[in-house]
N, C-alpha and C positions, 0 to 999 in steps of 0.2 A: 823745617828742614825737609827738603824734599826727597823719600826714597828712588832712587832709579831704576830698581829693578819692578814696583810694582806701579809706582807713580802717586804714591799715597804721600800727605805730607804728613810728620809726624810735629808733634809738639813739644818743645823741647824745652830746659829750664829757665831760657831767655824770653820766653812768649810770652803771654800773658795770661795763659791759662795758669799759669803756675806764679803761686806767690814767691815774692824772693821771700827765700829761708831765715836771712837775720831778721824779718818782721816775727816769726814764729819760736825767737829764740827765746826760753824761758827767762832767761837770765838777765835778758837786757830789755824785756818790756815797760816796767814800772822804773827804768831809771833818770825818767822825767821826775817822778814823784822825788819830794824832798824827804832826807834822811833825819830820822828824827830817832835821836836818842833816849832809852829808857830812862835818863836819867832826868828827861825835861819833868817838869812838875805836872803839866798839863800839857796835853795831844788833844786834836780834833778829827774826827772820821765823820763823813757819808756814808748813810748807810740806805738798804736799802730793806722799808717793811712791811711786811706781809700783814695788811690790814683795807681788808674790802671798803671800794670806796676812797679809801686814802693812802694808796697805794703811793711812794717817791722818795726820794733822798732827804733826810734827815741828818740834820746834824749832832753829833754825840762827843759823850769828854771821855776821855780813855785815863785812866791812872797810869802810868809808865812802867808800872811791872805789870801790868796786863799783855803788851804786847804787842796790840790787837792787827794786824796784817789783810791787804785787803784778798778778798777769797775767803777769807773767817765768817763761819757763821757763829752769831751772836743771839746773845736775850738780852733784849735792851725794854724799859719802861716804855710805856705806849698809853698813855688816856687812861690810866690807874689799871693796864695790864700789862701783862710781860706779853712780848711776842719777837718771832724769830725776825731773822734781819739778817742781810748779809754786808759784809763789809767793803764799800767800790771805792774808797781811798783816803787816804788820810790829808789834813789840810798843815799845814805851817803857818796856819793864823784862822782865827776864826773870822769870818765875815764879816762887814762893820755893819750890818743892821741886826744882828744879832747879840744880845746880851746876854755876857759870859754867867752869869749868873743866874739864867731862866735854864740853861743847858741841862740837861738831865746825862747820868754815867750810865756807860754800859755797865750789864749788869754781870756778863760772864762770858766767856768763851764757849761755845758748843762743842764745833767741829773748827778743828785749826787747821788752815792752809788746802778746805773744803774742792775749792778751788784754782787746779793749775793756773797760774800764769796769762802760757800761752792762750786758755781758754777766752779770757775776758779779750784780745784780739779777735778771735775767728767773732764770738759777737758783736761784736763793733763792725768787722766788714758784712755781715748779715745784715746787721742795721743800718749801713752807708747804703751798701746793695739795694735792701725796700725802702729805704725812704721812710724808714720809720724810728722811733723815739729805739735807744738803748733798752733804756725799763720794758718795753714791750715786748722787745726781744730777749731781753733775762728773761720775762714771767711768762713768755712758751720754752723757754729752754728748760728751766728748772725741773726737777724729779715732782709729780704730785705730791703735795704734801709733805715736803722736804723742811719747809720752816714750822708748819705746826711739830713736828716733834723737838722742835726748838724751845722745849719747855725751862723753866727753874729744875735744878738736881738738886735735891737734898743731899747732903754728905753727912755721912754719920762719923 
C-alpha cells in the first residue's frame, strides 16, 4: 500500500511479508493428523531423541491411557537407557517394514503439551526457508539441555 502523504510503501496483511493468520492458528494445525482414540489398544508416535550421534525420529507404542500428544516430552528406552525424546506425531499404522513386536513403549510423560502448536509451523517455515532437515532445526531451537532433565521420576 502506498502512503501519499510520505511516499513510503507500507506492508500490509495481504503481502507476503506477513504469514496468513489461519497457517498460525493453534487449533487447526495438526488436523491433518488422524484422531486416535484412548480407547485403541495400541498407538504409534515419532518421536524425536536426544542421543549424540543417533540423533532422528523413532518409532514408539503408546498404551492409550498415556495420551501421549505431539509437543510432549517423553522418556522413552533408548540402547538399555532412558532418554528424553519429544513427541512430532502420532501414526495410524505402523509402517510395514517395521515389526510390531521389536517396538519398545514409551516410558512416561515428562512435560505435557511442552510444546504449543503453532510452534512446530514457525519451524517448518525456518526449515522450508534454509533448506535444511526439520531435526536440525528443532536441535538449534530447543532450550540447552531441555531433554537431559527428561530423566525416570520415582514416585513414592
Amino acid at each position: 500500500m502506498l502512503d501519499n502523504d510520505s511516499g513510503l510503501t507500507l506492508a500490509t496483511s495481504s503481502s507476503p511479508y506477513f504469514p496468513d493468520r489461519s497457517s498460525l492458528d493453534p487449533v487447526n494445525h495438526f488436523e491433518h493428523l488422524p484422531e486416535l482414540s484412548p480407547e485403541s489398544a495400541t498407538q504409534w508416535i515419532e518421536v524425536l531423541v536426544d542421543c549424540p550421534g543417533q540423533q532422528g525420529l523413532y518409532t514408539y507404542k503408546v498404551a492409550g491411557e498415556l495420551g501421549v500428544q505431539p509437543g510432549d516430552i517423553l522418556s522413552v528406552p533408548f540402547h538399555g537407557r532412558q532418554l528424553g525424546a519429544i513427541a512430532i506425531r502420532l501414526l495410524s499404522s505402523l509402517p510395514a517394514q517395521l515389526d510390531p513386536e521389536k517396538i519398545k513403549s514409551v516410558e512416561e510423560i515428562i512435560y505435557r503439551n511442552y510444546f504449543p502448536t503453532y510452534y512446530w509451523e514457525l519451524l517448518d517455515r525456518v526449515a522450508r526457508y534454509y533448506q535444511t532437515s526439520l531435526l536440525q532445526v528443532m536441535n538449534v531451537a530447543l532450550p540447552p539441555g531441555l531433554l537431559d532433565r527428561s530423566q525416570r521420576r520415582i514416585r513414592l
